[in-house]
C-alpha positions in Angstrom: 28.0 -18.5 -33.4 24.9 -19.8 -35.1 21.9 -17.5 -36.5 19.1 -18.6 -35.2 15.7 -18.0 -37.2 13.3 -17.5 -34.4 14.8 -16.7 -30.8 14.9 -13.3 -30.0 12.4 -12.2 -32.9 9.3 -11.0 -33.3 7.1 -13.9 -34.6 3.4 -12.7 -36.3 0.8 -15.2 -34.8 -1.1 -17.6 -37.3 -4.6 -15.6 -36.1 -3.8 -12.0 -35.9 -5.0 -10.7 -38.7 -8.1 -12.3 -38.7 -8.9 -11.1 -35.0 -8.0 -7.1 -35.6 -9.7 -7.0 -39.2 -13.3 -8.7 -37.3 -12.5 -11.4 -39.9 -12.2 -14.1 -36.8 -15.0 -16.7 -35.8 -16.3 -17.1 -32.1 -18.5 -19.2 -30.7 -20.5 -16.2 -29.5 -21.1 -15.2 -33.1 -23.2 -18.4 -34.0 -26.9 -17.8 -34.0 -28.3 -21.6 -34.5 -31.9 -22.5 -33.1 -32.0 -25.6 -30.5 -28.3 -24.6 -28.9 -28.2 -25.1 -25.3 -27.4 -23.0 -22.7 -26.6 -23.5 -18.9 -25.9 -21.2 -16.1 -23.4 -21.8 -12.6 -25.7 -21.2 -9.9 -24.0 -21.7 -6.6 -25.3 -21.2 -2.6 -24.1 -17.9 -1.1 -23.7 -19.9 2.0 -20.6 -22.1 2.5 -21.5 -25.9 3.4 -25.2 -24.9 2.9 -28.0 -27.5 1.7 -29.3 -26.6 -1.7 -33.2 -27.4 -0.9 -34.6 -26.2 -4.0 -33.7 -24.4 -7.5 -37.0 -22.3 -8.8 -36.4 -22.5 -12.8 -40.0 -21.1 -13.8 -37.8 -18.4 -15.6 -36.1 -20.7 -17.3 
């Protein structure tokens, strides 16, 4: 029967080691002025209207 080189074993992934040493990059860590953020606001009502939205604190 044939060796295979990857079934059945253990393969290291490509980004491992960067992600347990704190070496990795997420987007969370990017600290740029002008980057836009947005919010899911939803009704608490099922088949409700959405009259308004009040985004003063925004």
């Amino acid at each position: 029967m044939n060796e295979y080189q990857i079934i059945g074993k253990s393969v290291p992934s490509k980004e491992g080691m960067d992600k347990v040493t704190g070496r990795a990059k997420y987007i969370d860590d990017e600290n740029e002025a002008g980057i836009l953020h947005a919010k899911l606001l939803t009704s608490k009502h099922a088949h409700a209207y959405i009259e308004g939205i009040d985004t003063s604190k925004a």
